[in-house]
BAVOZA-893187 format. One line per field, with one value per residue (C-alpha): residue number from 1; residue in three letters; x, y negated, z negated. Coordinates in pm, 1 decimal, always signed. Layout:
% residues N
nr = [NUM;...]
rest = [Ala;...]
xx = [X;...]
yy = [Y;...]
zz = [Z;...]
***
This chain:
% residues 346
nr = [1;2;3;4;5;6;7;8;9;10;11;12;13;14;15;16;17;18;19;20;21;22;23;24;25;26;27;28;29;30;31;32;33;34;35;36;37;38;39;40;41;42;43;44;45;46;47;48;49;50;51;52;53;54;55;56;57;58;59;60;61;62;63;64;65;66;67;68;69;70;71;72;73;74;75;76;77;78;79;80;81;82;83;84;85;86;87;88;89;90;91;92;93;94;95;96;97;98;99;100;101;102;103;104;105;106;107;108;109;110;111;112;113;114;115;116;117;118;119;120;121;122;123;124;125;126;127;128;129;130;131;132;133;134;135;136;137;138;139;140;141;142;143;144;145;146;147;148;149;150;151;152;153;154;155;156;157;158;159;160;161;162;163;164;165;166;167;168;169;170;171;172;173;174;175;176;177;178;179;180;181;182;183;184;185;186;187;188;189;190;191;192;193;194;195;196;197;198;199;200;201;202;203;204;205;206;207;208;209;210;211;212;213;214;215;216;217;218;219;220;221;222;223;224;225;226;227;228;229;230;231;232;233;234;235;236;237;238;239;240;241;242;243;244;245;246;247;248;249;250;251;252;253;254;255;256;257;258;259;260;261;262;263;264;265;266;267;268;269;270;271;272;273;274;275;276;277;278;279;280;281;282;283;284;285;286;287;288;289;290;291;292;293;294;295;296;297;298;299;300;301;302;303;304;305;306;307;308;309;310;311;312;313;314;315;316;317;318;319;320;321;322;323;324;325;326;327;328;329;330;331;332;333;334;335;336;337;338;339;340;341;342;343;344;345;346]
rest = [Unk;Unk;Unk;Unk;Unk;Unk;Unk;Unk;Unk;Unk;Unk;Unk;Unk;Unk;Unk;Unk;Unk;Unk;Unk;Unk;Unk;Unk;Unk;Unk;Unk;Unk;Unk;Unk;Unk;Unk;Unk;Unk;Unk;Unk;Unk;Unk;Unk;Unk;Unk;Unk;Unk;Unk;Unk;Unk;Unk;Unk;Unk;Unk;Unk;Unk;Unk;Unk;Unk;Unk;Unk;Unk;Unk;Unk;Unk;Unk;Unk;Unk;Unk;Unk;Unk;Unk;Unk;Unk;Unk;Unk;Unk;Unk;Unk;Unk;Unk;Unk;Unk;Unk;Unk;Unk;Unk;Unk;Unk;Unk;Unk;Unk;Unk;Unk;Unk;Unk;Unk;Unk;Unk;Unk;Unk;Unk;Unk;Unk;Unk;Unk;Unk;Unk;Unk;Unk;Unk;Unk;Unk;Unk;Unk;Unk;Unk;Unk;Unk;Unk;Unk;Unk;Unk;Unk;Unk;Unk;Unk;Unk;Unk;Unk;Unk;Unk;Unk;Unk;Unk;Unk;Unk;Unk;Unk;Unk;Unk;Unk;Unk;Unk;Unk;Unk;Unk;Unk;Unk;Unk;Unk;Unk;Unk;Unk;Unk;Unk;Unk;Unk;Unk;Unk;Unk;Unk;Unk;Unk;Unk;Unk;Unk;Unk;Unk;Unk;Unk;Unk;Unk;Unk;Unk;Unk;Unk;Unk;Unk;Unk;Unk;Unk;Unk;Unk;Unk;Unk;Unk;Unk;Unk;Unk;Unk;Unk;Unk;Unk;Unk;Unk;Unk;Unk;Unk;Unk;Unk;Unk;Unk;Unk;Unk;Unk;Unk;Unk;Unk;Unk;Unk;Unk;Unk;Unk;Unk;Unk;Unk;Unk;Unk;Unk;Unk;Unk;Unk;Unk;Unk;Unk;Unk;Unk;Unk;Unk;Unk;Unk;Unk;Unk;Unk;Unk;Unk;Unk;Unk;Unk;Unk;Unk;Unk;Unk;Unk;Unk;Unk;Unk;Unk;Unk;Unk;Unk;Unk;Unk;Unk;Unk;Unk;Unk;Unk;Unk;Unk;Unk;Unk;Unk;Unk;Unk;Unk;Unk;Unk;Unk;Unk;Unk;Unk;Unk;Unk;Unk;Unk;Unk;Unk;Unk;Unk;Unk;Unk;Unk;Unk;Unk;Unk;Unk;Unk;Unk;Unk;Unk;Unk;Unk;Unk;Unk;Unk;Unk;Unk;Unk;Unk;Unk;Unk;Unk;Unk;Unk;Unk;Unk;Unk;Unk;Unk;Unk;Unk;Unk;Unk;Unk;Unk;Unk;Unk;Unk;Unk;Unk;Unk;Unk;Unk;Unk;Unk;Unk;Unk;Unk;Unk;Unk;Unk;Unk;Unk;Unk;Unk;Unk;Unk;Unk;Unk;Unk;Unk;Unk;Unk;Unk;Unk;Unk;Unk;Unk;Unk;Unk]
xx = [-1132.9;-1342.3;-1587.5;-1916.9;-2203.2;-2538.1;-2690.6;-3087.9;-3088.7;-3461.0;-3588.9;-3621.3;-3292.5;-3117.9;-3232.0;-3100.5;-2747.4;-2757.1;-2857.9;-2602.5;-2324.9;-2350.9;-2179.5;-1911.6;-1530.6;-1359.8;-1660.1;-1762.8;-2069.9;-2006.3;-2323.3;-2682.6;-2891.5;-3284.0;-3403.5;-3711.5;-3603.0;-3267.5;-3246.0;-3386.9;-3230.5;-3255.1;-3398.7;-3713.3;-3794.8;-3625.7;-3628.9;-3476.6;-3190.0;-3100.0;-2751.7;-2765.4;-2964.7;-2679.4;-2682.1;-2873.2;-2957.6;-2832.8;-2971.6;-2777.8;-2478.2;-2250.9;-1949.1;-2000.9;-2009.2;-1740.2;-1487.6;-1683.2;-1650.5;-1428.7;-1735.7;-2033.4;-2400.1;-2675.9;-2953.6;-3124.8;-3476.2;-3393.9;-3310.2;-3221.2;-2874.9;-2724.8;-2565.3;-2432.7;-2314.1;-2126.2;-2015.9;-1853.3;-1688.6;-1500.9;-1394.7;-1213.5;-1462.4;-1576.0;-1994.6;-2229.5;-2513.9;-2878.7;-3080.5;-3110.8;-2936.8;-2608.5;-2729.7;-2768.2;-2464.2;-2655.9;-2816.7;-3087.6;-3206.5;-3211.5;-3420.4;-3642.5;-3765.0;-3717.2;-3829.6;-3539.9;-3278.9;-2916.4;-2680.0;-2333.5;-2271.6;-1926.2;-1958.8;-2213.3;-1930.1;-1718.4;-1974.4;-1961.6;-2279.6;-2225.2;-2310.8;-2030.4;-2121.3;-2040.6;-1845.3;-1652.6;-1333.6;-1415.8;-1565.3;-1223.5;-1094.7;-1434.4;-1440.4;-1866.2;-2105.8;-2429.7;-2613.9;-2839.3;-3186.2;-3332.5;-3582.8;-3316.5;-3048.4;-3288.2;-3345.6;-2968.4;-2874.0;-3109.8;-3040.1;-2693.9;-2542.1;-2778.4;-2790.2;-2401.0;-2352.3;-2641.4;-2874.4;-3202.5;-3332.4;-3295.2;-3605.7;-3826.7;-3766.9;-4035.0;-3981.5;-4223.0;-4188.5;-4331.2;-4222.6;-4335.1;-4456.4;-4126.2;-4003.1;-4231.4;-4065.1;-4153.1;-4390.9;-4740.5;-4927.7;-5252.7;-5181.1;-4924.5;-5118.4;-5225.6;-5631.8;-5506.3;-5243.7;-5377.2;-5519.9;-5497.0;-5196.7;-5155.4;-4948.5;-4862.6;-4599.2;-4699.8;-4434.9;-4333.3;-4160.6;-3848.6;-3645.8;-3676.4;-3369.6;-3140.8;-3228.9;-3193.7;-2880.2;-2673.7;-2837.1;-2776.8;-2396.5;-2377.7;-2546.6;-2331.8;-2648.5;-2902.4;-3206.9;-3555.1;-3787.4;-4129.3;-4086.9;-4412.8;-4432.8;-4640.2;-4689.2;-4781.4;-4870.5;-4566.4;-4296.9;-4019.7;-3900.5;-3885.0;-3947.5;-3858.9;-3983.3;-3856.5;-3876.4;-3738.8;-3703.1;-3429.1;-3161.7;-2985.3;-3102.6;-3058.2;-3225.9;-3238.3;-2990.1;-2729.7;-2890.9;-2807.5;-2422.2;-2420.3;-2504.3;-2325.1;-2010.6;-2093.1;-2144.9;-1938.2;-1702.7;-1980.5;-2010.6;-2418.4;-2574.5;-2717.9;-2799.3;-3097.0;-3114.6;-3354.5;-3684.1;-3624.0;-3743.8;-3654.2;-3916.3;-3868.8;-3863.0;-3593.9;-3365.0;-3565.4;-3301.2;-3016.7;-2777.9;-2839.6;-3008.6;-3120.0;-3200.5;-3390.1;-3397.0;-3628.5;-3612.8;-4008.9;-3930.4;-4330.6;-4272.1;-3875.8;-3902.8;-3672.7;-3794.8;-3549.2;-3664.2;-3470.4;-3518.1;-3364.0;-3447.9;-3513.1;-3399.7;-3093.2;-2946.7;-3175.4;-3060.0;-2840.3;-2661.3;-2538.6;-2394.2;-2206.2;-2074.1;-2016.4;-1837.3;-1616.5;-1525.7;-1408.0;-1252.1;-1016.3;-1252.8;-1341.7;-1626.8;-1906.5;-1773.3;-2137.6;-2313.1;-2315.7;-2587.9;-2860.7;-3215.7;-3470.7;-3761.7;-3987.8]
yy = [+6658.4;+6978.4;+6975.8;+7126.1;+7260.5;+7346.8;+7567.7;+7567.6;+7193.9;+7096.7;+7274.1;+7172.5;+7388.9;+7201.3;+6892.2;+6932.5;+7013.5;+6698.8;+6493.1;+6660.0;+6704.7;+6313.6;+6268.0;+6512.7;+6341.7;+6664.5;+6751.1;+6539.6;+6703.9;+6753.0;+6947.0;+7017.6;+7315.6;+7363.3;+7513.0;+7300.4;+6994.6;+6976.7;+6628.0;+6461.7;+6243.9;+6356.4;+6120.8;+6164.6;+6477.7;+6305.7;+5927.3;+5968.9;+6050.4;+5707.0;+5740.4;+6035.1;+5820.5;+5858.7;+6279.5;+6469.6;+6850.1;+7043.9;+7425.2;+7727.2;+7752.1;+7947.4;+7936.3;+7507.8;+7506.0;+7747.0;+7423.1;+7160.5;+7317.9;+7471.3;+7594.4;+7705.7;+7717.1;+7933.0;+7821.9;+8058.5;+8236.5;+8646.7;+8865.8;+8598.5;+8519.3;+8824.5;+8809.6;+8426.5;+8474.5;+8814.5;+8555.9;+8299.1;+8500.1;+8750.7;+8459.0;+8292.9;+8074.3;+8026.5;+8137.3;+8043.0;+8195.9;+8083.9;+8398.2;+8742.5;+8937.6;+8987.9;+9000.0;+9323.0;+9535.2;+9861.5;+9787.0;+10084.2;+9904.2;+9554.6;+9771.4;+9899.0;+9574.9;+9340.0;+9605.1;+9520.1;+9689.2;+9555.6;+9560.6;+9454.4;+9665.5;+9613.1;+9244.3;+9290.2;+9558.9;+9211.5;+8960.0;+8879.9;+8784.7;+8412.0;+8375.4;+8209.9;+8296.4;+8672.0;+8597.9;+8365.4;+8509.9;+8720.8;+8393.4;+8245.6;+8477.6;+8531.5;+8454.9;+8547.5;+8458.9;+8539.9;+8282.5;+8387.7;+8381.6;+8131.9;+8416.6;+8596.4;+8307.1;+8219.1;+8610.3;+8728.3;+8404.4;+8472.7;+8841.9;+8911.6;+8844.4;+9036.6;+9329.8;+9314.1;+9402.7;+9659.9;+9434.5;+9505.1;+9812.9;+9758.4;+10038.2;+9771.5;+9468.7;+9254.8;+8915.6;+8689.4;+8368.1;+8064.0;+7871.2;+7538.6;+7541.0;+7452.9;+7848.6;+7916.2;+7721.9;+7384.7;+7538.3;+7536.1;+7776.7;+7792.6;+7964.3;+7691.1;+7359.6;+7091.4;+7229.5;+7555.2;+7531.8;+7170.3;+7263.6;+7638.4;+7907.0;+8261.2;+8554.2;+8682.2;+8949.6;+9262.3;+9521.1;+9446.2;+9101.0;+9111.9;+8989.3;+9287.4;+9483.1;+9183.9;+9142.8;+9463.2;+9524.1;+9251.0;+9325.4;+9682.7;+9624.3;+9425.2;+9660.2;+9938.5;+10175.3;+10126.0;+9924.8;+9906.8;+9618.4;+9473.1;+9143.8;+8913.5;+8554.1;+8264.2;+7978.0;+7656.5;+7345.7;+7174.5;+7078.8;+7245.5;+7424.9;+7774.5;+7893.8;+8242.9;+8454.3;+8754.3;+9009.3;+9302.5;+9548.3;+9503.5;+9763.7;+9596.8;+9442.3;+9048.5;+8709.6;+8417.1;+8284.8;+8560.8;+8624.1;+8226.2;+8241.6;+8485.6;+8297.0;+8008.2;+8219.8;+8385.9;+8061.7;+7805.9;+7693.4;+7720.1;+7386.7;+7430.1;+7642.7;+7449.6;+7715.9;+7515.3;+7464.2;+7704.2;+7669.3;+7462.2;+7572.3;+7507.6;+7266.7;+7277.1;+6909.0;+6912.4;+7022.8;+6881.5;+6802.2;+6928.6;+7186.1;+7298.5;+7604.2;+7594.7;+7910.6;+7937.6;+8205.3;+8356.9;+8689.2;+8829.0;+9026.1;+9172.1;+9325.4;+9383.0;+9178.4;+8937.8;+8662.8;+8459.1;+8164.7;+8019.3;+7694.6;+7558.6;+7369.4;+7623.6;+7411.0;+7304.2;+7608.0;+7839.9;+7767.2;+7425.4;+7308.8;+7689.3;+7739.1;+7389.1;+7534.6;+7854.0;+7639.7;+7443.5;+7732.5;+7904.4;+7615.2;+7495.6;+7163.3;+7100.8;+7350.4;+7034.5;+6844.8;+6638.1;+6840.4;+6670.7;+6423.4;+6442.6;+6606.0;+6343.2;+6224.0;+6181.9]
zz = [+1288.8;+1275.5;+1679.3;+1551.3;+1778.7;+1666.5;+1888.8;+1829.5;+1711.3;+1788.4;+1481.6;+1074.3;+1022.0;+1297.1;+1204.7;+814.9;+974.0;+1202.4;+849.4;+620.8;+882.6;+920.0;+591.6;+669.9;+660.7;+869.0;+1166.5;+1470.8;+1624.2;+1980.8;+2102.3;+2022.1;+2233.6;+2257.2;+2584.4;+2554.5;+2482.5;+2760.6;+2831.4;+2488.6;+2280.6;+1899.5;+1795.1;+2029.6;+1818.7;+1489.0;+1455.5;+1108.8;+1288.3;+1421.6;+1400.1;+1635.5;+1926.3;+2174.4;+2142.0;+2380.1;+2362.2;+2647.4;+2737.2;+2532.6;+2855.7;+2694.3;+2919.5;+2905.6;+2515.5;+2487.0;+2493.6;+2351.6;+1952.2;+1719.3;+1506.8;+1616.9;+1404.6;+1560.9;+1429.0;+1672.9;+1609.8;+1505.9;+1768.8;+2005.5;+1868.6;+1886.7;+2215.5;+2172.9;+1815.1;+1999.8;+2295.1;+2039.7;+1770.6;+2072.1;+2211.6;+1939.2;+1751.4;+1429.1;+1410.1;+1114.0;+1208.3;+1054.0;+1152.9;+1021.8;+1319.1;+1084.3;+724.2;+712.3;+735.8;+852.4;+1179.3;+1188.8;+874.8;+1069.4;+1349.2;+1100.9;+976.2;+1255.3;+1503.5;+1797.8;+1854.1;+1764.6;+2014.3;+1880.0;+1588.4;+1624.6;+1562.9;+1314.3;+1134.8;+1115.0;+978.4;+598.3;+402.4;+341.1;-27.5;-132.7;-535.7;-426.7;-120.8;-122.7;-105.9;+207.1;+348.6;+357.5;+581.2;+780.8;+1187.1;+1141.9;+849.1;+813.5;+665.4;+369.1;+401.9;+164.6;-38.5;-64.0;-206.5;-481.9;-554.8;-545.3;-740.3;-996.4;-1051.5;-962.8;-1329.9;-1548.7;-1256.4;-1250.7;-1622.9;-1629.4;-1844.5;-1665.5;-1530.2;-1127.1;-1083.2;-1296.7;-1091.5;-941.6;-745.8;-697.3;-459.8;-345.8;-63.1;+132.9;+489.8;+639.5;+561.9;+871.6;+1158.7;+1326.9;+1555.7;+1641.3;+1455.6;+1292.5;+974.9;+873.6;+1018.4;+764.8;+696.1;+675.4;+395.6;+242.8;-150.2;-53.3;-211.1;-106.6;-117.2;+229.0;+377.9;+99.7;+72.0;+413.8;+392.9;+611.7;+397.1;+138.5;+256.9;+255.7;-115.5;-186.6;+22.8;-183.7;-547.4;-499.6;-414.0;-731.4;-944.0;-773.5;-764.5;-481.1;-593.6;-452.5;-560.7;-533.0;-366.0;-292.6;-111.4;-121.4;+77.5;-162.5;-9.1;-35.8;+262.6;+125.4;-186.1;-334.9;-660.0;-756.4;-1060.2;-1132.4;-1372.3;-1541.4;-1836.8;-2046.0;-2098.7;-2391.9;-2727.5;-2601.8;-2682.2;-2458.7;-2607.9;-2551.0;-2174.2;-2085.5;-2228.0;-1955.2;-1715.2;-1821.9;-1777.3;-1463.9;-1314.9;-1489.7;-1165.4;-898.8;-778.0;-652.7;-952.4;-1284.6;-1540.5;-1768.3;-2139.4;-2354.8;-2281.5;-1989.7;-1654.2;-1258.4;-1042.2;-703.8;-711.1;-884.5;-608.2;-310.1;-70.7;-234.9;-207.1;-592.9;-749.9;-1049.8;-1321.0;-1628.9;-1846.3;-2094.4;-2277.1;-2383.4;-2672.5;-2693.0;-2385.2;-2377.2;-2051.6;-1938.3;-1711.2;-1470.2;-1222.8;-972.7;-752.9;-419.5;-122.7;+171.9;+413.8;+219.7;-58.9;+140.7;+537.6;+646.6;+309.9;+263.4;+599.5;+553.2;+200.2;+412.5;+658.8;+474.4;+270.3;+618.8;+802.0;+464.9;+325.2;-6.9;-95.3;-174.5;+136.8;+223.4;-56.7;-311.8;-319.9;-587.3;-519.6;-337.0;-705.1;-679.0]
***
């Protein structure tokens, strides 16, 4: 049995690991930090989590978690889990971490956009992206992962194939997303609370969404040429869900048809990604509390365009479910180890 801590358990990210990590046959969880909630049960910030009513969160002590877990998640807001991801992984543990601050492999990049500076680049020289579709290999033998962002897992899993065999034009691309209001954080905050986001849908973070490089760091490894894309956000008023768009000018003379075999094949053995019939599209409802993404294609032959969409659960494919996959794939369990149940319909 697998001793799991979750370190930054008191928000929706730490909550979905507590749910899914309940199912788990190989992890007891032995900890669960917030700062502001030391002393709580879970279950006074989550009654849904009944079966949890006799855990408590405890402050972030390093030194007194250091021997309480084999595996630790950080599920830590960006910037401040850089030192205790450092603190873990030097000393021996195994470190999914749930924020930004080791995506991205070049750290004056990571300054640019998150405007901090990075302070372990020698730990962040050792992390490996944890998309297991591209990764998974390097996962296996991974002390660090960085867990995807959940833009950028619908994105990369959307694009990667065609991108890969030079289908599309990576200089044409455009991405455009919608997310629910969970993407922001369970936090207090106007711009997010019910009146505010209730019957309304808008775009937000233009040109300067922070998770721009990290797309364009993995889709630019794949397409083995550096590529720099529009991507554009929304916030819909759903709880949680993304649905991608994205587009791009073909490079070869293909039909849907021939575009979807493609994917078929580059996805055939990956246990969480449903390529769609022909003329069938992804709903974010479809995978709403699930660990699945699902991709549609469609090739506009008017405009030599070819059109993918892509649909997970942020909170699930897109944050806690991945770093579980990322997890077990790291620590020797079966890949869909408490993955596996259905999306939530309606």
């Amino acid at each position: 049995m697998i001793r799991a801590a979750i370190c930054g358990g008191s928000g929706y990210t730490g909550a979905e690991l507590l749910r899914i990590l309940l199912l788990h046959p190989g992890v007891e969880i032995t900890a669960v930090t917030s700062e502001q909630s030391a002393g709580k049960k879970v279950t006074d910030l989550f009654p849904h989590l009944h079966r949890y009513s006799s855990l408590r969160y405890e402050p972030l002590n390093k030194e007194a978690l250091l021997d309480k877990a084999d595996v630790f998640f950080m599920a830590l807001p960006h910037s401040a889990s850089q030192e205790a991801v450092d603190f873990f992984y030097r000393r021996g543990k195994r470190v999914v971490d749930l924020s930004a601050d080791y995506r991205l492999s070049d750290a004056s990049v990571y300054e640019e956009w998150y405007k901090t500076p990075h302070h372990y680049k020698e730990t962040l020289g050792d992390a490996v992206y944890g998309l297991p579709e591209l990764h998974r290999e390097r996962i296996v033998k991974a002390g660090l992962v960085a867990n995807p962002g959940c833009y950028p897992t619908s994105a990369i899993l959307g694009l990667a194939p065609v991108l890969r065999e030079g289908i599309i034009d990576p200089s044409t691309l455009v991405i455009d997303s919608k997310s629910g209001t969970s993407g922001a954080g369970r936090k207090a905050d106007v711009s997010v609370s019910y009146c505010e986001v209730n019957e309304g849908f808008k775009a937000y973070g233009l040109a300067v969404h922070r998770h721009t490089p990290e797309i364009e760091q993995e889709l630019s490894a794949v397409a083995g040429s550096r590529v720099v894309l529009n991507f554009t956000p929304h916030l819909v008023p759903m709880d949680r869900g993304i649905l991608s768009t994205m587009y791009g000018t073909l490079r070869k003379d293909m039909d849907t048809a021939a575009v979807l075999a493609l994917y078929r094949e580059t996805y055939a053995t990956e246990p969480f990604v449903n390529v769609l019939e022909e003329n069938t599209y992804p709903n974010a409802k479809n995978v709403r509390g699930s660990n699945y993404c699902e991709i549609g294609i469609k090739v506009n032959k008017r405009t030599n365009t070819l059109i993918v969409v892509s649909a997970i659960d942020n909170l699930v494919k897109g944050a806690s479910g991945q770093a579980v996959q990322n997890m077990n794939i790291m620590m020797g369990f079966g890949e869909t180890a408490a993955l596996e149940s259905l999306a939530l319909f309606p």
